[in-house]
C-alpha positions as CSV (number, residue, x, y, z in Angstrom):
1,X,131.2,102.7,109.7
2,X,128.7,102.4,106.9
3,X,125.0,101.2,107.3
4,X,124.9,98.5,104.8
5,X,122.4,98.9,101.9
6,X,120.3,95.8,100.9
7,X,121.2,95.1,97.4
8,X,118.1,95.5,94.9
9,X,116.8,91.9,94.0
10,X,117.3,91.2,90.4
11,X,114.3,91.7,88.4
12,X,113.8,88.7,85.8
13,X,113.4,88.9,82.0
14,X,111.3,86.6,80.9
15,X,111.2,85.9,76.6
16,X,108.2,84.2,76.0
17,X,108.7,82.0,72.2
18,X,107.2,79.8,69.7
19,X,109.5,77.5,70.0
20,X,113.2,77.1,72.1
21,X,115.5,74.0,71.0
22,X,118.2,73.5,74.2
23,X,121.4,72.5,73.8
24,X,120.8,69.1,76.1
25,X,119.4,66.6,74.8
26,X,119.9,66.7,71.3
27,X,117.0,67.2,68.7
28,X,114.3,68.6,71.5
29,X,111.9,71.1,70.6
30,X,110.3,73.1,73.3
31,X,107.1,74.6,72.0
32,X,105.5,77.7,74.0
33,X,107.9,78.2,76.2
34,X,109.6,81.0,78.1
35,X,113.4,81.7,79.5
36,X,113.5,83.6,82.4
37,X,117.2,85.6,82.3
38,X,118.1,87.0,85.8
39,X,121.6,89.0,86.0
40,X,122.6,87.6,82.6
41,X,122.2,83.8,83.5
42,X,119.4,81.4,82.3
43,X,117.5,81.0,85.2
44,X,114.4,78.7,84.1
45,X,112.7,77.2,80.9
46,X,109.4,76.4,81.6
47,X,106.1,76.6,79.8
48,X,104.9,80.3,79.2
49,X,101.7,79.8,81.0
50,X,103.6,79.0,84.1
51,X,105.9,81.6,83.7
52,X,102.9,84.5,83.4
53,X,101.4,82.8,86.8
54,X,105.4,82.8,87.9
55,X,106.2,86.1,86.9
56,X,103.3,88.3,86.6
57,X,103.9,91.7,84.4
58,X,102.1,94.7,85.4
59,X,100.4,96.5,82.7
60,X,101.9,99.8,83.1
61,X,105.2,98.2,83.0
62,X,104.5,97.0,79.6
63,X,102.6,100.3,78.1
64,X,106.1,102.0,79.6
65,X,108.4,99.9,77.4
66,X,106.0,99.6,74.4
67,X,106.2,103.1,74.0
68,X,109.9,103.5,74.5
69,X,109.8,101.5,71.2
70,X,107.6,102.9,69.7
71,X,105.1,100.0,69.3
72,X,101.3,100.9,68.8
73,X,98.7,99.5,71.4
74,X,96.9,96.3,70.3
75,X,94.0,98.3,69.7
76,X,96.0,101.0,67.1
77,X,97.2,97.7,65.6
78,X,94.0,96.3,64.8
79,X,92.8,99.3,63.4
80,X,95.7,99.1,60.6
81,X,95.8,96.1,60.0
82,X,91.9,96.2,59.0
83,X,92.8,99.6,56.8
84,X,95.5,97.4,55.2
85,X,92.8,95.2,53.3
């Protein structure tokens, strides 16, 4: 009938943060780490420098979403925030 179509593998999001307090166990802190999110689920909390070895980012990929929102480059950042004084 049909020729079955592999299904595109889920690409993860990973949220890097200053700090992420779990649910389990009670009054932990997690300080630089990262949640990787696959299809909507929680799929890891680890430490973000094992998440960028984990889950490398390409640059273009994020030049392509900085500038869907609009955010200047590191470099146009500097610049104003040195104006700013």
């Amino acid at each position: 009938m049909f020729a079955e179509v592999p299904l595109a593998q889920s690409v993860p999001a990973v949220v890097e943060a200053g700090w992420i307090i779990p649910v389990d166990p009670p009054g932990t802190v997690l300080a630089d780490h990262a949640i990787v999110v696959t299809d909507g689920r929680i799929r890891e909390v680890l430490p973000v420098n094992a998440s960028r070895e984990r889950y490398p980012v390409a640059r273009r990929t994020v030049t392509k979403y900085r500038k869907m929102l609009k955010i200047p480059s590191s470099r146009q950042r500097k610049d104003w925030s040195l104006s700013a004084t």
